[in-house]
PyMOL Python script that loads the backbone (N, CA, C, O; Angstrom):
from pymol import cmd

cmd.read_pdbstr("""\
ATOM      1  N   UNK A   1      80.852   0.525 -49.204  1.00  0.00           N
ATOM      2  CA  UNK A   1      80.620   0.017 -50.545  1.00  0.00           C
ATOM      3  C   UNK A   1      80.623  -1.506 -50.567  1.00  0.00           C
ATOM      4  O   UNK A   1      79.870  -2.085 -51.351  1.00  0.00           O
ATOM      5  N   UNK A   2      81.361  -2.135 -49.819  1.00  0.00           N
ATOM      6  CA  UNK A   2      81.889  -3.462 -49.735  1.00  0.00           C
ATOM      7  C   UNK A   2      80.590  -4.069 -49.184  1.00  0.00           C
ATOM      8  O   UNK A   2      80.368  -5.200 -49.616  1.00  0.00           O
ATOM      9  N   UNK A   3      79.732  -3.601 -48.375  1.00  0.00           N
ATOM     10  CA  UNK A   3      78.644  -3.968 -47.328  1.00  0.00           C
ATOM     11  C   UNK A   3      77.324  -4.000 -48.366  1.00  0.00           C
ATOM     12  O   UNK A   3      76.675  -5.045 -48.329  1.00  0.00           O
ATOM     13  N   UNK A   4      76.905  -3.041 -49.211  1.00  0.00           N
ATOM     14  CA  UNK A   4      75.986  -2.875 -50.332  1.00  0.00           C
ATOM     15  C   UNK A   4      76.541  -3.586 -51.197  1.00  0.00           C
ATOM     16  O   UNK A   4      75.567  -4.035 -51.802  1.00  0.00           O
ATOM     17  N   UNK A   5      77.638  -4.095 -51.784  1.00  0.00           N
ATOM     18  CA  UNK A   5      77.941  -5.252 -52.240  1.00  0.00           C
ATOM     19  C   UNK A   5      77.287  -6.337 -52.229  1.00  0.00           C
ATOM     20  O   UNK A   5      76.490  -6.729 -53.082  1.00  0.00           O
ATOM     21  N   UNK A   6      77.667  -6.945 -51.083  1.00  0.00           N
ATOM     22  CA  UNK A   6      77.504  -8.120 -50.259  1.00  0.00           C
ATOM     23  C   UNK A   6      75.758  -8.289 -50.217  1.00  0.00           C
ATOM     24  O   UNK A   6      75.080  -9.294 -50.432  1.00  0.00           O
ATOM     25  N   UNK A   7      75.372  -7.011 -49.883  1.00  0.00           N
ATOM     26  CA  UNK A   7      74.080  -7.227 -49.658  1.00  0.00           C
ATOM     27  C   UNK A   7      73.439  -7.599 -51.270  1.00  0.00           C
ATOM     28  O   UNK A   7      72.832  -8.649 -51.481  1.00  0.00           O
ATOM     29  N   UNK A   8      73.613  -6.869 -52.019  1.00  0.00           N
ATOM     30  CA  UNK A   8      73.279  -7.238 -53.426  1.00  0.00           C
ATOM     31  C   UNK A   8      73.506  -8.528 -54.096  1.00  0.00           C
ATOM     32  O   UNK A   8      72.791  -8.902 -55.026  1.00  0.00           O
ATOM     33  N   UNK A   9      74.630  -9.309 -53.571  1.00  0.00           N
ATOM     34  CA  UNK A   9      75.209 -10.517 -54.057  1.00  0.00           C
ATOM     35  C   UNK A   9      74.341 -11.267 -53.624  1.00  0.00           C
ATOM     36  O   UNK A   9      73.807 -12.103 -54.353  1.00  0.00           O
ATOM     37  N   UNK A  10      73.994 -11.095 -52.196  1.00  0.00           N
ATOM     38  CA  UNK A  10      73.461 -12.553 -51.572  1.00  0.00           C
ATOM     39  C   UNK A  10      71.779 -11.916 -51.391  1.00  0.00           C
ATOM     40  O   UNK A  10      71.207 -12.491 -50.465  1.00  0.00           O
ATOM     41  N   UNK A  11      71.113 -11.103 -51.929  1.00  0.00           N
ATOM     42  CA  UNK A  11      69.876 -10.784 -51.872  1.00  0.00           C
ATOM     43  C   UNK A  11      69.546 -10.465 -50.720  1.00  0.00           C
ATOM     44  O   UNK A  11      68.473 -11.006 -50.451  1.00  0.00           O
ATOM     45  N   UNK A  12      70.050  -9.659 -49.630  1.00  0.00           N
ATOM     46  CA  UNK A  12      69.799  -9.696 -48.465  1.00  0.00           C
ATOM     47  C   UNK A  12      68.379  -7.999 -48.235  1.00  0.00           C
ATOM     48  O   UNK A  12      68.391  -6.856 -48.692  1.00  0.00           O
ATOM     49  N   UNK A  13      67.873  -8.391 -47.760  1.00  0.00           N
ATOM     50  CA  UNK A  13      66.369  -6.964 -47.788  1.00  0.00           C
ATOM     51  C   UNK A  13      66.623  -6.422 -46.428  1.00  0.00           C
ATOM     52  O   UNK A  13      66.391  -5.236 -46.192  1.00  0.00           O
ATOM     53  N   UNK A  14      66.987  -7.051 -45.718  1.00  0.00           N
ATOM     54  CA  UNK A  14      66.660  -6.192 -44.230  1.00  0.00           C
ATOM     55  C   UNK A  14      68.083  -5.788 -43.885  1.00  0.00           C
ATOM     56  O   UNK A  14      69.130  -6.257 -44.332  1.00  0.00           O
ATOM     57  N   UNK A  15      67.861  -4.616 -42.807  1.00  0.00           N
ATOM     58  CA  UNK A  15      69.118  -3.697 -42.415  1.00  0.00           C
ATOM     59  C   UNK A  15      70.139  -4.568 -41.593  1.00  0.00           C
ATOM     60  O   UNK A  15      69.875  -5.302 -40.640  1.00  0.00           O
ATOM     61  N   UNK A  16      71.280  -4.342 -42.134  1.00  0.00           N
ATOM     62  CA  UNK A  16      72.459  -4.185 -41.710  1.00  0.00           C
ATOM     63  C   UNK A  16      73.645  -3.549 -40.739  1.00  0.00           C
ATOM     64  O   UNK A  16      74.733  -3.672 -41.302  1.00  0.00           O
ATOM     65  N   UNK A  17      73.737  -2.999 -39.634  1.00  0.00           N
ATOM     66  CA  UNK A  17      74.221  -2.401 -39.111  1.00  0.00           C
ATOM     67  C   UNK A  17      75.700  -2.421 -39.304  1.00  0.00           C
ATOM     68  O   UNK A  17      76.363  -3.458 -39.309  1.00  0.00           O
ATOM     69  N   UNK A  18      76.338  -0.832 -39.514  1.00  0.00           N
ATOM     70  CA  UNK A  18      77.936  -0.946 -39.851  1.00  0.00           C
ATOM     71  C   UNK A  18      78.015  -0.252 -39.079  1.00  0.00           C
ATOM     72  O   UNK A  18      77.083   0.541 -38.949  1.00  0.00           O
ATOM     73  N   UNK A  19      79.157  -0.180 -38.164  1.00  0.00           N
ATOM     74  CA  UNK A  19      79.471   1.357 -37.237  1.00  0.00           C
ATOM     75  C   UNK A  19      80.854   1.120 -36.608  1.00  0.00           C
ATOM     76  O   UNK A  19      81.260   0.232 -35.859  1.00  0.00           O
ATOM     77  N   UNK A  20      81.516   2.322 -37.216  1.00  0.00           N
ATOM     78  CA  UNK A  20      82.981   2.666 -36.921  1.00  0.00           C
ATOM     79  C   UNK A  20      82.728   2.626 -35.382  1.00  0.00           C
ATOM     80  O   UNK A  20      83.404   1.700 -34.932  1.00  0.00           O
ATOM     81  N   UNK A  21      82.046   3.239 -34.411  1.00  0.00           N
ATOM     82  CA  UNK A  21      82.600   3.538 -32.575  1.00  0.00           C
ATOM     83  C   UNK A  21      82.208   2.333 -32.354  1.00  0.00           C
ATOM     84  O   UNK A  21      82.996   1.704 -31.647  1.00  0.00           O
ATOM     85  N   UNK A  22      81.342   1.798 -32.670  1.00  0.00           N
ATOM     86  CA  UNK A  22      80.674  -0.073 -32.024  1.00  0.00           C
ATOM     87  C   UNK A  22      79.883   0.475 -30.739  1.00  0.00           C
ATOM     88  O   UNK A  22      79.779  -0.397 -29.876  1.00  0.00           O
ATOM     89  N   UNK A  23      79.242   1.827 -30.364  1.00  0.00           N
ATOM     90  CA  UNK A  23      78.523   2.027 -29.655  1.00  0.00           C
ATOM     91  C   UNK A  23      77.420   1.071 -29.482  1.00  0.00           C
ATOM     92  O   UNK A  23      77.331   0.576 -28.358  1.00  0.00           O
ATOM     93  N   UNK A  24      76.519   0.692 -30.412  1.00  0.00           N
ATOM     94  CA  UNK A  24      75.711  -0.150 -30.567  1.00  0.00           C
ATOM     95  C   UNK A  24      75.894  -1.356 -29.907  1.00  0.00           C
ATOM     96  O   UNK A  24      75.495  -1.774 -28.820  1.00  0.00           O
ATOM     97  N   UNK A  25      76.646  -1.874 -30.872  1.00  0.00           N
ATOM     98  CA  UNK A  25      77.623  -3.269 -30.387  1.00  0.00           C
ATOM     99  C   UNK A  25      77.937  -3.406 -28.754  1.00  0.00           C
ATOM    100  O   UNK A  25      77.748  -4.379 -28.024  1.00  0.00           O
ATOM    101  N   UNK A  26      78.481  -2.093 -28.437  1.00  0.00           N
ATOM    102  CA  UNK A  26      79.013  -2.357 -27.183  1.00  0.00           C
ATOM    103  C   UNK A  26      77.868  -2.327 -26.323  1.00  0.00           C
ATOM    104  O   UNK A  26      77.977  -2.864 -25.220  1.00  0.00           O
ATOM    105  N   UNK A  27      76.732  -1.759 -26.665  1.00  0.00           N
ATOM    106  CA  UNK A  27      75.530  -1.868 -25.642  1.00  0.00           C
ATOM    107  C   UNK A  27      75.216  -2.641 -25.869  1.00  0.00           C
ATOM    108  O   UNK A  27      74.135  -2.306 -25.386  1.00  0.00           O
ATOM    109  N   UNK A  28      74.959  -3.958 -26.344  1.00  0.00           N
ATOM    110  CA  UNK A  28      73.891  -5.179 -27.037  1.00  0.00           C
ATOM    111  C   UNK A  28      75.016  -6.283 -26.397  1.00  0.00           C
ATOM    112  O   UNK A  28      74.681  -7.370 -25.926  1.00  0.00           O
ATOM    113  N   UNK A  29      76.279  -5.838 -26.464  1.00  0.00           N
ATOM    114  CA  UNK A  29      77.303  -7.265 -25.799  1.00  0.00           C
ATOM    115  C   UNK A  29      77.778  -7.706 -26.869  1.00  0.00           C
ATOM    116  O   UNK A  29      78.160  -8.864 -26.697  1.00  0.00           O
ATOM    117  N   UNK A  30      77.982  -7.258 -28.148  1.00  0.00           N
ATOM    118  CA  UNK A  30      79.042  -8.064 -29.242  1.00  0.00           C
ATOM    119  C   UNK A  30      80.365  -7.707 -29.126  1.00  0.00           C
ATOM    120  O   UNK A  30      80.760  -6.585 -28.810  1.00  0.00           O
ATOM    121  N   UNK A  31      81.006  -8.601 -29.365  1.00  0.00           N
ATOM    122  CA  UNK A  31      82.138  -8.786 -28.618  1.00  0.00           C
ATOM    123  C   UNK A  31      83.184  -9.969 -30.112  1.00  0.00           C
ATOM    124  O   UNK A  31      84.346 -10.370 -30.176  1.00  0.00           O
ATOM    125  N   UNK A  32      81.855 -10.127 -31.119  1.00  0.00           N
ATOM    126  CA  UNK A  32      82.732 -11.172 -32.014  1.00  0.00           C
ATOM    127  C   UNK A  32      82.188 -10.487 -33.568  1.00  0.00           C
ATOM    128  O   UNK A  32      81.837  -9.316 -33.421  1.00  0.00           O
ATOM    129  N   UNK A  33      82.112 -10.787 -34.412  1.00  0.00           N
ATOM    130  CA  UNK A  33      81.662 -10.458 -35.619  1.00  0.00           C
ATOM    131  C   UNK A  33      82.076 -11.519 -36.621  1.00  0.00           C
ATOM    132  O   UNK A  33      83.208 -11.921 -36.889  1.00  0.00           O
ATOM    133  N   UNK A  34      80.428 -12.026 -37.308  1.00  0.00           N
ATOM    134  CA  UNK A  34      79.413 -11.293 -37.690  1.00  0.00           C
ATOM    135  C   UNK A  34      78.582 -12.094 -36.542  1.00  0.00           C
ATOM    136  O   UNK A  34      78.800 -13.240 -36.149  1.00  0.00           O
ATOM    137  N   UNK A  35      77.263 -10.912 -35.973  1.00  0.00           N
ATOM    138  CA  UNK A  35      76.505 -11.764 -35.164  1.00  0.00           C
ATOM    139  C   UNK A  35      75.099 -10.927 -35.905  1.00  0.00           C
ATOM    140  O   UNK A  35      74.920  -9.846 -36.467  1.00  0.00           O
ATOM    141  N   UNK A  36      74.209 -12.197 -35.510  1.00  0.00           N
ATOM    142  CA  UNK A  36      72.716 -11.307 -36.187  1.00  0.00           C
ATOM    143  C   UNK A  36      71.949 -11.838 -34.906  1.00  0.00           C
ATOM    144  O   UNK A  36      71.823 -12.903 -34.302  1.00  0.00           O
ATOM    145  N   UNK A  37      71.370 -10.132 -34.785  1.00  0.00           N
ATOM    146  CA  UNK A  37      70.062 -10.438 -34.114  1.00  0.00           C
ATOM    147  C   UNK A  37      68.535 -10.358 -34.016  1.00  0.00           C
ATOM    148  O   UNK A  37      67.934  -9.307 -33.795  1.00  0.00           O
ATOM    149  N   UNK A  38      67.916 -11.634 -34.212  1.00  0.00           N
ATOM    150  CA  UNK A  38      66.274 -11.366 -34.580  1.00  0.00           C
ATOM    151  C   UNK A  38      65.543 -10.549 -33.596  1.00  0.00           C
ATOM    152  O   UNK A  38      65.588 -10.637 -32.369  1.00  0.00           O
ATOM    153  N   UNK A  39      65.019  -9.925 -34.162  1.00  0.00           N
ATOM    154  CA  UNK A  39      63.945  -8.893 -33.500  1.00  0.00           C
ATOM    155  C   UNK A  39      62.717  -9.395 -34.052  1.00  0.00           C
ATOM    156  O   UNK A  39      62.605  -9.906 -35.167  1.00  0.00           O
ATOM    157  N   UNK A  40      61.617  -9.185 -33.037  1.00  0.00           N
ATOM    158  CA  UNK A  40      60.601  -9.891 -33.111  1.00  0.00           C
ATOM    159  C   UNK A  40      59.537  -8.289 -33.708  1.00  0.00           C
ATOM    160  O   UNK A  40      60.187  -7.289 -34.015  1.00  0.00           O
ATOM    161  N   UNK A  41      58.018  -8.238 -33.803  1.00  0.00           N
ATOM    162  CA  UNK A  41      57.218  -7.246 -34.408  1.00  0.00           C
ATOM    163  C   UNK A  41      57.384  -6.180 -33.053  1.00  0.00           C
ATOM    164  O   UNK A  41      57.338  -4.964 -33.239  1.00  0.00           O
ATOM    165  N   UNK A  42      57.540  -6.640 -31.962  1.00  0.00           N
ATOM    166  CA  UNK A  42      57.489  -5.399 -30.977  1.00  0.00           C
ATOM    167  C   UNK A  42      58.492  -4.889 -30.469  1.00  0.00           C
ATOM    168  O   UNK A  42      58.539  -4.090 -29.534  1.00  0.00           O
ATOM    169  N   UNK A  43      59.735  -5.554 -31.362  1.00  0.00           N
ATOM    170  CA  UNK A  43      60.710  -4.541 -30.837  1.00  0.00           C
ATOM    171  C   UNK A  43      61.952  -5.497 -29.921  1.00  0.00           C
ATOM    172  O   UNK A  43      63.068  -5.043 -29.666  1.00  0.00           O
ATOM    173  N   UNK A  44      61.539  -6.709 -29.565  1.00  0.00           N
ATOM    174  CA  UNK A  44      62.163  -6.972 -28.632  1.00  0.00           C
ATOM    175  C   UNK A  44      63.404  -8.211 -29.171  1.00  0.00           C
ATOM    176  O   UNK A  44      63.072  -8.772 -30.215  1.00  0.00           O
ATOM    177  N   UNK A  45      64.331  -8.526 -28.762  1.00  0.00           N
ATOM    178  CA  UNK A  45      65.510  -9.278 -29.424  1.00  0.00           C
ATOM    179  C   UNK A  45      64.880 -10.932 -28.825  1.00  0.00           C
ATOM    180  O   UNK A  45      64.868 -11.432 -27.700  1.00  0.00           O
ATOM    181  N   UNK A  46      64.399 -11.431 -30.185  1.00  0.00           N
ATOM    182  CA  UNK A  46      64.444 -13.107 -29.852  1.00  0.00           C
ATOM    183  C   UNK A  46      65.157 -14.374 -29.529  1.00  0.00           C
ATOM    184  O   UNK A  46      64.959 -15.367 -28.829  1.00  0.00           O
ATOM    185  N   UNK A  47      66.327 -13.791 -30.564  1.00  0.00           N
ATOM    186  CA  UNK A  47      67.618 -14.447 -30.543  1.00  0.00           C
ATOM    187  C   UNK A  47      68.392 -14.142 -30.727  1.00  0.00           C
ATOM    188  O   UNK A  47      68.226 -13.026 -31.220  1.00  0.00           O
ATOM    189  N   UNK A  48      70.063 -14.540 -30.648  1.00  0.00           N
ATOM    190  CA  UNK A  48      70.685 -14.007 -31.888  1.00  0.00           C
ATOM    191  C   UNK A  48      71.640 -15.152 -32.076  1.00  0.00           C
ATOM    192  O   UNK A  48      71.846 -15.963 -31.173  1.00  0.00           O
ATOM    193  N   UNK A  49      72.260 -15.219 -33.326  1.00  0.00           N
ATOM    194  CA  UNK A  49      73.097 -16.301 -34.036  1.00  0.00           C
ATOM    195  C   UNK A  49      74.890 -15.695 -33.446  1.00  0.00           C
ATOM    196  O   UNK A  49      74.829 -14.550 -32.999  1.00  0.00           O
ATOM    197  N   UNK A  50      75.821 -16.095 -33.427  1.00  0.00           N
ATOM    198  CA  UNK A  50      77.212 -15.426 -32.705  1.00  0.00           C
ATOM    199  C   UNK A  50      78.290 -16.113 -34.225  1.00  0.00           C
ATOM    200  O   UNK A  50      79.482 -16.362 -34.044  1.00  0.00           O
ATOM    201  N   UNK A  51      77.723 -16.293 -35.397  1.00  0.00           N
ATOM    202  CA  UNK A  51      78.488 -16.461 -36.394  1.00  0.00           C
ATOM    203  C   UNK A  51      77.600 -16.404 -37.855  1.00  0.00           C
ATOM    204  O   UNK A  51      76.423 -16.107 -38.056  1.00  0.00           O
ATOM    205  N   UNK A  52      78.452 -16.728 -38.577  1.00  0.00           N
ATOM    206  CA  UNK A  52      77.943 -16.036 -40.235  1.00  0.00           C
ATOM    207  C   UNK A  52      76.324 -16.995 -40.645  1.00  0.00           C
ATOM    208  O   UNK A  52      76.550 -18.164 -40.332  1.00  0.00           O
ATOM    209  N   UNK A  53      75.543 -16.924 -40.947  1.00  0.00           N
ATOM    210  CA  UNK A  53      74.031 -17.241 -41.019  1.00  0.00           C
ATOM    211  C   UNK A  53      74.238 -17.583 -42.542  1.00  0.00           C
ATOM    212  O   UNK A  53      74.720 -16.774 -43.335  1.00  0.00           O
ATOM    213  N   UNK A  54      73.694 -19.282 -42.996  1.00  0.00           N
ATOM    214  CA  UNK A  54      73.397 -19.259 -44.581  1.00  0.00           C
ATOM    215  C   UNK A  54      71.953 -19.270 -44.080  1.00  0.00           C
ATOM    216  O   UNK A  54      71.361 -19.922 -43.220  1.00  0.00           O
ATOM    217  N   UNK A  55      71.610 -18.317 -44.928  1.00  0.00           N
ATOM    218  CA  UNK A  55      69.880 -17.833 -44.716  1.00  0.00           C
ATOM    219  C   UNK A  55      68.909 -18.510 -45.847  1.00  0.00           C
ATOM    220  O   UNK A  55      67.702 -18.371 -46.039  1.00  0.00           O
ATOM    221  N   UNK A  56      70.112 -19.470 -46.671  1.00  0.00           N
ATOM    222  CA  UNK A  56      69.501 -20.659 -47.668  1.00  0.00           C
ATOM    223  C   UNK A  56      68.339 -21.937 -47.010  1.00  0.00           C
ATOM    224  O   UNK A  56      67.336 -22.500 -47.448  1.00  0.00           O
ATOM    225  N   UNK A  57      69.258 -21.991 -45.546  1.00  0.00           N
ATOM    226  CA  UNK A  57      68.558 -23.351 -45.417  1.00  0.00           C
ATOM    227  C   UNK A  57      67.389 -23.732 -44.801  1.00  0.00           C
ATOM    228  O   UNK A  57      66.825 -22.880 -44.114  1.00  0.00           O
ATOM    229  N   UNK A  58      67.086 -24.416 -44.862  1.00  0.00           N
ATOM    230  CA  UNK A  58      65.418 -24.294 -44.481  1.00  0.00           C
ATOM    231  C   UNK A  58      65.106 -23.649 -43.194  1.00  0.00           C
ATOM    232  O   UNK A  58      64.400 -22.662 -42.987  1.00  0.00           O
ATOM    233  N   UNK A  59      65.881 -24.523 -42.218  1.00  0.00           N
ATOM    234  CA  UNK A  59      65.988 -23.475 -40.713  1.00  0.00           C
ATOM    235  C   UNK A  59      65.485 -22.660 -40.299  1.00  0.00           C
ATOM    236  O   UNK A  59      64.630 -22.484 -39.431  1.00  0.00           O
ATOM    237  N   UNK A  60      66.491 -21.623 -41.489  1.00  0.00           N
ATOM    238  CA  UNK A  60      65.990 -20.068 -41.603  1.00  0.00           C
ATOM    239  C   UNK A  60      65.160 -19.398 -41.755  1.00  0.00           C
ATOM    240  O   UNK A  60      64.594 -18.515 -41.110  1.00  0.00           O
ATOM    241  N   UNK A  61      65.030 -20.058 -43.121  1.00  0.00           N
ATOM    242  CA  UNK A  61      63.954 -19.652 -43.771  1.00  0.00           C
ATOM    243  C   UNK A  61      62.291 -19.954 -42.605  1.00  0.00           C
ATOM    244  O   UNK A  61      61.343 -19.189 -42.426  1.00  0.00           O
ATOM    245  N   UNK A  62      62.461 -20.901 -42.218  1.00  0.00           N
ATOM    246  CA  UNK A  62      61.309 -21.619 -41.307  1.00  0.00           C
ATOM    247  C   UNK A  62      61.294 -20.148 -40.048  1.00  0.00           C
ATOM    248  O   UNK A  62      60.433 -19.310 -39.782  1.00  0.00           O
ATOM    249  N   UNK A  63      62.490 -20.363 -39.600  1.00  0.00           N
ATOM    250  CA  UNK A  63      62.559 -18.836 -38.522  1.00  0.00           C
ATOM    251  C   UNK A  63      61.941 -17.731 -39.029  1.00  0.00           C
ATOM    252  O   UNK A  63      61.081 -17.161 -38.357  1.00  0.00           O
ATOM    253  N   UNK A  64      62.346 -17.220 -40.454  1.00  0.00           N
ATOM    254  CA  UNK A  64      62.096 -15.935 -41.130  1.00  0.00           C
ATOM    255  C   UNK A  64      60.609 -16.027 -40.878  1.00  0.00           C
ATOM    256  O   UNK A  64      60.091 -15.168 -40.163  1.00  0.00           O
ATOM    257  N   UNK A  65      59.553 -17.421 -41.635  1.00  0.00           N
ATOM    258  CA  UNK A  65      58.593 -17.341 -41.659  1.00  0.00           C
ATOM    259  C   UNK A  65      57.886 -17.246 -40.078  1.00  0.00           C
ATOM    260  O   UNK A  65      57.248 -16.215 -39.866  1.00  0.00           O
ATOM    261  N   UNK A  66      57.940 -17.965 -39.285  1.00  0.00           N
ATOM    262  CA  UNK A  66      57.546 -18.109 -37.893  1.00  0.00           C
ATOM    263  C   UNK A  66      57.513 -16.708 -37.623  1.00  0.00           C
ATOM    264  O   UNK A  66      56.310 -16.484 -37.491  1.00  0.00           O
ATOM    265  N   UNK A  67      58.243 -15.431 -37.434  1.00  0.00           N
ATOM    266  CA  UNK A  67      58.799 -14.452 -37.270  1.00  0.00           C
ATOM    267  C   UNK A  67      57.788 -13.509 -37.838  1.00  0.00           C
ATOM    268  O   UNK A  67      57.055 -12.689 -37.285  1.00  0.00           O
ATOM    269  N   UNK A  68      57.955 -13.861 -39.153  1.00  0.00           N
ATOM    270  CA  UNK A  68      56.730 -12.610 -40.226  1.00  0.00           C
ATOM    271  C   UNK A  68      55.410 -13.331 -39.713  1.00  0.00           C
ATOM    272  O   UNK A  68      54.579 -12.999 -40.558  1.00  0.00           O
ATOM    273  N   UNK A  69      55.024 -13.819 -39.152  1.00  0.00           N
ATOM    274  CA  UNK A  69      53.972 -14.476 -39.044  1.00  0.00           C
ATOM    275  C   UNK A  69      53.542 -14.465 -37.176  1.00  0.00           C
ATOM    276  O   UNK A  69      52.560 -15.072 -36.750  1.00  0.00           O
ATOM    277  N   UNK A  70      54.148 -13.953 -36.598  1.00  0.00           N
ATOM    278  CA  UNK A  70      53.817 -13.018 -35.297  1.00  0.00           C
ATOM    279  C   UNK A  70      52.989 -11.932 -35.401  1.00  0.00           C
ATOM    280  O   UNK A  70      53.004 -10.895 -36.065  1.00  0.00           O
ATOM    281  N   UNK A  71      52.017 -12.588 -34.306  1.00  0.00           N
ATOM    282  CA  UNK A  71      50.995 -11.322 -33.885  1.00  0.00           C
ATOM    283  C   UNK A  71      51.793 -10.598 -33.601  1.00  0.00           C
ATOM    284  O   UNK A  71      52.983 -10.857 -33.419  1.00  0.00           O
ATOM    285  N   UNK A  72      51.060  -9.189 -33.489  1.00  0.00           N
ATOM    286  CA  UNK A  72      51.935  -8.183 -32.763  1.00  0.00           C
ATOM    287  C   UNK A  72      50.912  -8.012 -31.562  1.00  0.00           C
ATOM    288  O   UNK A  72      51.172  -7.246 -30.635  1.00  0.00           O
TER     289      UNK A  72
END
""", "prot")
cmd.dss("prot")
cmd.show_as("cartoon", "prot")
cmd.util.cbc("prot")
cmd.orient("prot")
């Protein structure tokens, strides 16, 4: 509930991953929380950030666009 919260507060559209075993996590190498990782149109991990993301600042936003804006 706390997570659909959050997501509603700060306008967030794309998925979220929550998971009680950290199976996921433990295959990908997280090891800290919160970490985000960009995935590109084919699937493959571009980057990832290893702390909390303001997705306000231009940066981001510049990433977001660069990103939606990949051939596939």
């Amino acid at each position: 509930k706390d997570l659909i919260k959050y997501k509603k507060e700060h306008h967030i559209s794309f998925p979220i991953l929550f998971e009680e075993d950290a199976a996921v996590a433990t295959a990908y190498g997280v090891w800290n929380r919160p970490q985000t990782f960009f995935i590109n149109r084919e699937g493959k991990i571009f980057g990832r950030a290893l702390k909390e993301v303001d997705w306000t600042t231009k940066n981001m936003k510049d990433l977001m666009e660069y990103l939606l804006k990949e051939k596939k």
